[in-house]
Structure formats: structure tokens, C-alpha cells
C-alpha positions in Angstrom: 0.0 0.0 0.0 1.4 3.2 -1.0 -0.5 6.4 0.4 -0.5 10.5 0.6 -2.2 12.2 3.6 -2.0 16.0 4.2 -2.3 17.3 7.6 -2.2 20.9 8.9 -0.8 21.9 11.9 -0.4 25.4 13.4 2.6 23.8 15.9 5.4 21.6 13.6 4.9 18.6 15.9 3.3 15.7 14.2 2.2 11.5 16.0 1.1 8.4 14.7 -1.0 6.8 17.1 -2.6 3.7 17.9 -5.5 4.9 19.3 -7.0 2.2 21.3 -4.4 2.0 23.3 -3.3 5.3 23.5 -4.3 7.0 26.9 -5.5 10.7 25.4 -5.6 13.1 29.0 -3.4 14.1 30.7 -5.2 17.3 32.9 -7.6 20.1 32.4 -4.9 22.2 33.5 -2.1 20.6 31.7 1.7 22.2 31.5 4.1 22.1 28.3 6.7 19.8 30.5 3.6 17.7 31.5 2.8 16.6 28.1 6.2 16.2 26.9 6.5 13.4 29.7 2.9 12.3 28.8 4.3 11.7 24.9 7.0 9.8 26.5 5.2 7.8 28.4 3.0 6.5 25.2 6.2 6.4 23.5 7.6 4.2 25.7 4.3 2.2 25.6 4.5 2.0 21.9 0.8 3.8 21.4 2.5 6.7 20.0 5.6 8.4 17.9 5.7 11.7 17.9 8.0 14.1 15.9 9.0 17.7 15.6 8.8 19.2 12.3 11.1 22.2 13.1 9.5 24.8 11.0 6.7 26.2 14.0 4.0 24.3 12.3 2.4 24.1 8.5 0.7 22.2 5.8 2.3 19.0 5.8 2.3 16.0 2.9 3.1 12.7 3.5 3.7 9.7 1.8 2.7 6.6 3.7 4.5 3.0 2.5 3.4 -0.4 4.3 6.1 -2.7 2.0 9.1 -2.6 3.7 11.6 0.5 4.1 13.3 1.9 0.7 16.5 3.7 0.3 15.1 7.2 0.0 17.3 9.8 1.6 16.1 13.3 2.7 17.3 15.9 5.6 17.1 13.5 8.6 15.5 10.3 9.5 15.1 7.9 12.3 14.0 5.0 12.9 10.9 3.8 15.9 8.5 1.1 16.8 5.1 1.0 17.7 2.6 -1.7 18.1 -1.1 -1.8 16.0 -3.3 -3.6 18.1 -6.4 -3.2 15.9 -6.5 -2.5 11.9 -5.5 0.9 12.1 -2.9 3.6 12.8 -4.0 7.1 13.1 -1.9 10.6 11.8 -2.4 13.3 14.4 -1.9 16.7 14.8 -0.3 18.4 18.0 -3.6 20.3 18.3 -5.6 17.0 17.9 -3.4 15.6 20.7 -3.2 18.5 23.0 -7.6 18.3 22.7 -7.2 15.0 23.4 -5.0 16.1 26.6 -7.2 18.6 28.2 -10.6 17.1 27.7 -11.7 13.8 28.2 -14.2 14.1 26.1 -12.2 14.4 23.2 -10.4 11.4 21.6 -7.9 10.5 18.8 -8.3 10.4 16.1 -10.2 14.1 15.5 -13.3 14.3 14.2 -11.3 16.3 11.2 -8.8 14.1 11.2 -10.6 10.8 10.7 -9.7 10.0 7.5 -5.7 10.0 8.3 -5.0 6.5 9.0 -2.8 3.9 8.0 -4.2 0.5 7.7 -1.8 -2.3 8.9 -2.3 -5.7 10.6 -2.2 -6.1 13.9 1.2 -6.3 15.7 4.6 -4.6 16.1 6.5 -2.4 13.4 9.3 -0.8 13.0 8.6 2.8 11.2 11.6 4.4 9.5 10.5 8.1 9.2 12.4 10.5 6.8 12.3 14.6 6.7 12.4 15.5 3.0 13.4 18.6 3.5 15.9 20.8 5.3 13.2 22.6 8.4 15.3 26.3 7.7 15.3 26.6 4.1 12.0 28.3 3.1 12.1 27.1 -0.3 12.6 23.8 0.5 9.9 24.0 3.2 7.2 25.0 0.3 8.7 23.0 -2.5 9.6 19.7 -0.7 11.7 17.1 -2.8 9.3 14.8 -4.5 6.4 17.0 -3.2 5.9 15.4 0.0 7.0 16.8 3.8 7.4 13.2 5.0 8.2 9.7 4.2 6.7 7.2 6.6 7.7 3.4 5.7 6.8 0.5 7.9 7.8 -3.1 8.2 6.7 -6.0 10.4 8.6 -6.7 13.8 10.5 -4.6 16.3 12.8 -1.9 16.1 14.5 0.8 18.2 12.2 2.7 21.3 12.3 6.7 21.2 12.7 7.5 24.9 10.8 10.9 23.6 9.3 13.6 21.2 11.6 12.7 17.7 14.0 16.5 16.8 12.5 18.1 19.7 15.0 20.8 20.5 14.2 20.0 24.6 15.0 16.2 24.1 18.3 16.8 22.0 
């Protein structure tokens, strides 16, 4: 299965969750350092990657490949795990997740976002995740190389853990 999703987000930080098992809120009242250790958490669990874009947020494209990981180069790239446990992966937005965070009531995936999933068997996966494009160089940022943002590629079976948000500048 080969794929293109768009998202939008006002922030630059990006997840792919599994969302029955990822626990959404965190706290009405919720602080910045809070949810960063909340992410981590999921992370941890393998419910959730999470990335920083490092632009401060945008129109994103991204090209979604369940067949194994290519050679494709871009900027930078790294390589996490997560675990399906239903049919499905979600694509969410930090503003989806931070809803999801404050309310209860609110869930993953967002009710705009429904339609940004990634269908996958159930089980563990390693997903390689490549930045086309260099975060700093404007023309690049609106012109990504082949046209998409992102490159997400999964394959069956485990791979390395994030211990946190992927490029964050806090985590580095």
C-alpha cells in the first residue's frame, strides 16, 4: 500500500497513534513539561511516535509506504517502533493531541482528522521516518523534494524505542 495524507498543523509537531491504546488526558490544566512526559510515556508504551517538524507548524504532505523501508534519503531520519493492536494507525496533529489532553471528552483520532489512517495488521512495526526537507530553508519547506514533507515506511517486527518527542530541540 502506497499512500499521501496531508495534515495541517499550526505547531510543527506531528504522532502516529494507535489509538485504542493510547491513553489521550493528561489534565484540564495541563503544562508544556507535563505533556512532553505524557508523549513519553506513550512512547515508551509503543501507542505513539511523535516528531517535531522544526518549522513552527504548517501544511504537511506525507507519503505513507506499508512494503518494507526503501532507500530514500532526505534531511534526517530515524527509525521507531510501535505496536497496531487493531487495523489501524491514526496521523495526528499536535492540536488533535493537546484536545485530546485537556478534555476527556475528546479522543484520537479528531473528528477532522478521521480519515488519516494507515491501515496495517495487527502487531509490532518498525517505522523508519524521513524529513524531506531541510526545516530552515523556506524554499525547501514550500517546495519539498518529490512533493511530500514526510516519508513514513513500515515493516513488520520490532525496532528501536524513542525514549521521547523525535527532533525536539528539549529532548536533543
Amino acid at each position: 500500500m502506497r499512500l499521501e495524507i496531508e495534515i495541517v498543523d499550526d505547531s510543527g509537531l506531528l504522532g502516529l497513534v494507535d489509538a485504542a491504546t493510547y491513553a489521550t488526558f493528561v489534565g484540564a490544566d495541563w503544562t508544556y513539561e507535563q505533556l512532553m512526559a505524557h508523549f513519553a510515556a506513550q512512547i515508551q508504551r509503543a501507542a505513539l511516535l511523535v516528531w517535531d517538524c522544526g518549522d513552527g507548524g504548517s501544511s504537511y504532505r506525507l507519503r505513507i509506504r506499508n512494503d518494507g523501508f526503501s532507500s530514500a534519503t532526505g534531511f534526517r531520519e530515524i527509525t521507531g517502533h510501535i505496536v497496531v493492536s487493531g487495523s489501524q494507525l491514526h496521523v495526528a496533529s499536535y492540536t488533535a493531541l493537546t484536545m485530546a489532553a485537556q478534555f476527556p471528552e475528546y479522543g484520537i483520532p479528531d473528528k477532522h482528522e478521521t480519515d488519516l489512517t494507515v491501515d496495517l495488521a495487527p502487531g509490532g512495526y518498525q517505522v523508519r521516518l524521513v524529513q524531506m526537507y531541510d526545516p530552515d530553508d523556506f524554499e525547501q519547506a514550500d517546495n519539498p523534494p518529490f512533493g511530500i514533507h514526510f516519508l513514513l515506511e513500515f515493516r513488520a517486527g520490532d525496532g528501536p524505542e524513542w525514549k521521547h518527542v523525535a527532533w525536539h530541540p528539549a529532548a536533543e
